[in-house]
N, C-alpha and C positions, 0 to 999 in steps of 0.2 A: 639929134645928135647921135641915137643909137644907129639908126642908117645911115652915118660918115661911118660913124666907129667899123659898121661891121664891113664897110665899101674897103677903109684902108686896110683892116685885117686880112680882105680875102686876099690882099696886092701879098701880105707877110708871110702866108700858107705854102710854103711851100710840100705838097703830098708825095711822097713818093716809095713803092716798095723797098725793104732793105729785106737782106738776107743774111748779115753781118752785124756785128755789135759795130755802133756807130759812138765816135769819142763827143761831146758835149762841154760848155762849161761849164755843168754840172756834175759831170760824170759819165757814164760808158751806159749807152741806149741797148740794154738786149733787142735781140733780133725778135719783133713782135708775131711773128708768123704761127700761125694754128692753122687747123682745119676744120673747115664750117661741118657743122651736125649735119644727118641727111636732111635734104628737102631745104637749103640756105646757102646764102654767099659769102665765103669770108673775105674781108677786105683789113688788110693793114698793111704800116708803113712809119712817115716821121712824117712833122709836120712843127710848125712852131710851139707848141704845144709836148714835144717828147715826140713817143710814141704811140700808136693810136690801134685797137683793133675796134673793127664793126662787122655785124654779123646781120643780114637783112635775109628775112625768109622767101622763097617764091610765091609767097602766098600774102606778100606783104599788107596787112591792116589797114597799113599808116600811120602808128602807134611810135612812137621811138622812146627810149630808156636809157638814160645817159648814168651811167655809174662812175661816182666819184671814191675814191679807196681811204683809205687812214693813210695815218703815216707809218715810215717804213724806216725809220732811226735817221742817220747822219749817215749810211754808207754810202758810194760811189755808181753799185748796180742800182739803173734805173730800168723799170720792165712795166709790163701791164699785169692786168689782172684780170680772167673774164668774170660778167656778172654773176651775184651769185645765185641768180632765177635764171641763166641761161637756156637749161634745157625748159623751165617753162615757159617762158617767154617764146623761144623760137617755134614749140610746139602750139600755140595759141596765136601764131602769125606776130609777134610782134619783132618790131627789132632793134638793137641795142648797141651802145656803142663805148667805151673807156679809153683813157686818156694816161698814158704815164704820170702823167705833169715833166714841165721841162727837168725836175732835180729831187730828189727826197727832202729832206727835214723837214719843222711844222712849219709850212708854208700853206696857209688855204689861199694867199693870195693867188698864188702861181694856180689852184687849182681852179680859184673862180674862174680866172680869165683863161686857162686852159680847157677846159670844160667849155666854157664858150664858146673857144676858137673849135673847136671840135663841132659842136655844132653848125658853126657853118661852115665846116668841109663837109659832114653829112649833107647837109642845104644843096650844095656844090655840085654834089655827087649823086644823091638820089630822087634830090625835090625838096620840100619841105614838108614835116609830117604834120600827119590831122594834129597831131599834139606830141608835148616833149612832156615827159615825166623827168626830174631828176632825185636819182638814188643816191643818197648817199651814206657811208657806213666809217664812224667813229672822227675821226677829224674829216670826212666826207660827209658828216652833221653840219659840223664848223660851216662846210664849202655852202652847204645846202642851202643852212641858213641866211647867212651873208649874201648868196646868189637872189633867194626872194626876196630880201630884205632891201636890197641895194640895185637888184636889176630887178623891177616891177615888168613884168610884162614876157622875159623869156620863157618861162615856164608853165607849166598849165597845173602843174600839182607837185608833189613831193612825198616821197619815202626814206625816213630816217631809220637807220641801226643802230642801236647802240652810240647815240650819234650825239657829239659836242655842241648841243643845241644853244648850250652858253655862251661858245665862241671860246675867245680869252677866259672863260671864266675857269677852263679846264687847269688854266697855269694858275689860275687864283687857287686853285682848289689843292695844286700839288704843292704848288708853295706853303698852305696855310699848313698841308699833312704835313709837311717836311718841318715847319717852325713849331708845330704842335709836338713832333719826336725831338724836336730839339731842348723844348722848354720840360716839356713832364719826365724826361729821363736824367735829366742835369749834361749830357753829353753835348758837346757846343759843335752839335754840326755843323752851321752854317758858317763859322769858322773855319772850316775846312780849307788851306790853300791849294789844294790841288783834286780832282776827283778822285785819284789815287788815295790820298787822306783820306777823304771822304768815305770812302769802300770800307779800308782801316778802320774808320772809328764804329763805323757800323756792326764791323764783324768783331771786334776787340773790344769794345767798351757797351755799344749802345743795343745791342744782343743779349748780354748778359744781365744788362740795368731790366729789359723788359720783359724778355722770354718769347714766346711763339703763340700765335694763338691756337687755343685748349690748353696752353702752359704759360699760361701769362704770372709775371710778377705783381707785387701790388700797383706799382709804376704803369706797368704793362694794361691790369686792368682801367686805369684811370685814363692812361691812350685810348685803348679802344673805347671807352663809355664817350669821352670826346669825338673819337673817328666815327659812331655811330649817330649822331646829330650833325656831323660834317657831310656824310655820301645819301643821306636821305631817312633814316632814322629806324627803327626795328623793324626792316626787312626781310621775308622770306630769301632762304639762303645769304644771309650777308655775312653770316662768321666765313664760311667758306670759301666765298667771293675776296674778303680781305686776306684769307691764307695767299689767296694764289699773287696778290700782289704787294704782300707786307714789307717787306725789304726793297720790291722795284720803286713805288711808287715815291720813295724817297727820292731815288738818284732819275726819276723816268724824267724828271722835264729840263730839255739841253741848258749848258752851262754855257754862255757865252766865251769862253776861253776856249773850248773844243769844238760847239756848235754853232762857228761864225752865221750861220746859213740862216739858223734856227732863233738868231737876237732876236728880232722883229718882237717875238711872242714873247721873248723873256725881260725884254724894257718893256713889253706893257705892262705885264704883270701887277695886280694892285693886292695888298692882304688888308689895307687899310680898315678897310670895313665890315671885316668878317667878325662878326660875333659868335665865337663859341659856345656849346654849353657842355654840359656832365652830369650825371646821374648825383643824385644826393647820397651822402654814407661810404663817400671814396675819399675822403681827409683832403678834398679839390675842390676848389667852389669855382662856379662860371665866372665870376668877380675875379679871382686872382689868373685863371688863365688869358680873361681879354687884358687885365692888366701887364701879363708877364708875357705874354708869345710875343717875339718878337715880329716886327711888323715891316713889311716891305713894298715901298712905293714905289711905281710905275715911273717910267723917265719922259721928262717933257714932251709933251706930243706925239709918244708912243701910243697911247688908246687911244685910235681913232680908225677910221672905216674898218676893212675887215677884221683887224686886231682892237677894234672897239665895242661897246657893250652894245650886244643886239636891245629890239624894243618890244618884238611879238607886231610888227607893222608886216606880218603875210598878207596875200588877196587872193591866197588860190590852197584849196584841199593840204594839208600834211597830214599823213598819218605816221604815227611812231610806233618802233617796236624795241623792247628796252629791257633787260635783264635785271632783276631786282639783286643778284646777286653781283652784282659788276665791280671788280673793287678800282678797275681802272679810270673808266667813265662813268661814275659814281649815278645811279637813278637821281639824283638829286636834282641834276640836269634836267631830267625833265620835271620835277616840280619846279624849277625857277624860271624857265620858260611856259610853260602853265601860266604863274602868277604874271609874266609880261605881258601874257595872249590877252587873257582878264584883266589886266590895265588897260591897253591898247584897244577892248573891243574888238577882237579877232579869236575867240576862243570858241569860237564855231566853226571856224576851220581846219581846226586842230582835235585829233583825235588818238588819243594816245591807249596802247596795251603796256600790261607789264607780264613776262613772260618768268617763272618762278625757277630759276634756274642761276648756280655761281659760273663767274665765266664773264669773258667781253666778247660780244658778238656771238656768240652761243644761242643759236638759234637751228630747230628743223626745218626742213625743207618745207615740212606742212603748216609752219606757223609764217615764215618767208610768201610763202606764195597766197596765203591766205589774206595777208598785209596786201596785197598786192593789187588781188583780183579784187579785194573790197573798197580799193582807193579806187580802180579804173571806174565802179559802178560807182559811187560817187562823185568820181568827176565826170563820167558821161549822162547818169541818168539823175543827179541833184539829190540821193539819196544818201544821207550822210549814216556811216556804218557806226555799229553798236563801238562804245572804249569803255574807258571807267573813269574812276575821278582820281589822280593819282597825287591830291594833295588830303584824300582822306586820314583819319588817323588809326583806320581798323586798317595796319599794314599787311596783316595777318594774311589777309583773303586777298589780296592785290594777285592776278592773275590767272585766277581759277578756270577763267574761258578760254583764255588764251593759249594756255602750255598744254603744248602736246604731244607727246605724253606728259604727265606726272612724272618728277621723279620717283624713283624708291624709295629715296628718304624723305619726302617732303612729310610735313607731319598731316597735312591734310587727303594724300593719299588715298583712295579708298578703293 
């Protein structure tokens, strides 16, 4: 079936240069055009898929690298992005290719099957290579996952960022924060008729109930001892992580009134079965907030395939690389895909860092490429690279190898 599939695809590929923003039913295609590094070929254009750049060395390996991006809100500019190992990549013979997707919102569907179709215009156009790695970074987790998960057989490995390894579990997770501020502060967001309101009650009512973090109210402190059991539990840099996304992560996952585009994810959505907890000596007990957060179910036959709950069923190398500080794609994500890998018997495939730093996707070029060069030797040469265990409960040291540099402030520093 995958050889019709990809027979009728190439008939839908239509490739070809643009030099002009192209209109879409998505939206307005920026013009994808760059200029290849020395010693490389650039190639872009449109294709079913959005828009497309690939970037092949003269030196070509036969390696190829397919980057998958996050999402980029509900606006209308659709563009690419080049990968973020490009200059290493191109300098080590390898070559790489990214995909607009056909439309922005959280769409991983459009980005599996675009990613795909991308692939074989690559195919198409240069041969097929020794192997396809795909990268993917933040809801290019999401894509990553669902792609091994569900296509057995296109890929030969995988590199996650910072990446939605949960799938849907991400709108689980902003839903639960957003019914967690809702319930410990007394302020009835989710009542909110309009996003507008919304904003309102946040900056007028539900600000002052909490305070900020390092100025938190009593309310405030009993949110966060809850949000710290919710994103993965006393993490290096995590107060500062939650600064940078204390107010977004509330309004961050689309409302289906403004983000038609965006349903898909927000009917699946489930909070049903999230059990909270909270630090003891906060006048809160874990008892009365699973009793009192209010609880929001998924709509008929919205969980399923790529907006459905992954299993850890990989068959080829991933390695991750994940900010302990993230307050948007919470490290949590990678302890619950962890525990799936370990259901599923596939936790030998999987090999995960945590890099000790606040920030989504916040990562150096030497901790990136390192991810990188350590997944090709284990997928060429069967030698699976050092991780850690990141369902340990000394969170303390989570990282040590990995971040590089050290912060200045990290308390371990030395």
């Amino acid at each position: 079936m995958r050889f019709l599939a990809a027979a009728l695809l190439s008939l839908l590929i239509v490739a070809a240069p643009v030099h002009a923003q192209t209109q879409t039913p998505y939206g307005t295609l920026r013009d994808p055009a760059f200029t290849a590094l020395p010693g490389a070929r650039a190639d872009f254009g449109t294709y079913s898929g959005g828009a497309y750049r690939i970037e092949v060395p003269d030196d070509w390996n036969g390696g190829l690298v397919l980057y998958a991006h996050g999402y980029r809100g509900e606006g209308p500019d659709i563009f690419v992005s080049d990968s973020p190992i490009r200059e290493h990549l191109i300098s080590n013979g390898y070559a790489w290719a990214a995909s607009s997707y056909r439309g922005n919102s959280y769409r991983p569907d459009w980005g599996v099957d675009d990613t795909l179709a991308l692939r074989d215009l690559f195919v198409q156009r240069y041969g097929n290579p020794s192997w396809t790695i795909l990268h993917g970074q933040s809801m290019g987790g999401h894509i990553l996952v669902a792609s091994l998960e569900q296509h057995p057989g296109e890929y030969q490995a995988g590199l996650a960022e910072c990446g939605v390894l949960t799938g849907i579990g991400e709108f689980d997770y902003l839903a639960s924060y957003t019914a967690l501020a809702d319930f410990v502060s007394g302020v009835h967001l989710l009542d909110a008729p309009t996003p507008a309101d919304f904003m309102r009650l946040v900056q007028e009512q539900w600000l002052p109930a909490m305070g900020m973090p390092g100025a938190y109210t009593h309310r405030g402190e009993q949110f966060d001892s809850a949000v710290k059991y919710l994103t993965g539990g006393d993490l290096p840099f995590r107060e500062q992580g939650l600064a940078q996304f204390y107010t977004r992560d509330l309004g961050d996952f689309p409302n289906p009134s403004v983000a038609p585009m965006s349903a898909p994810a927000v009917r699946a959505l489930n909070t049903r079965d999230v059990m909270f907890q909270i630090d003891a000596g906060l006048g809160l007990s874990a008892s009365e907030l699973n009793a009192g957060v209010r609880r929001l179910d998924p709509a008929p036959g919205a969980r399923a395939g790529v907006f459905g709950d992954f299993t850890g069923a990989i068959d080829v190398p991933v390695l991750s690389i994940h900010d302990t500080g993230d307050g948007f794609v919470p490290f949590a994500h990678e302890q619950a895909y962890r525990e799936k890998t370990i259901t599923a018997g596939t936790s030998d495939l999987f090999v995960q860092r945590a890099i000790r730093r606040a920030g989504h996707c916040n990562f150096t070029d030497e901790e990136r490429n390192r991810a990188f060069d350590d997944l090709v030797a284990w997928m060429d040469c069967g030698t699976r690279p050092a991780g850690e265990d990141v369902l340990t409960p000394d969170t303390a040291h989570l990282g040590l190898a990995w971040t590089t540099p050290l912060e200045p402030d990290d308390p371990l520093a030395r």
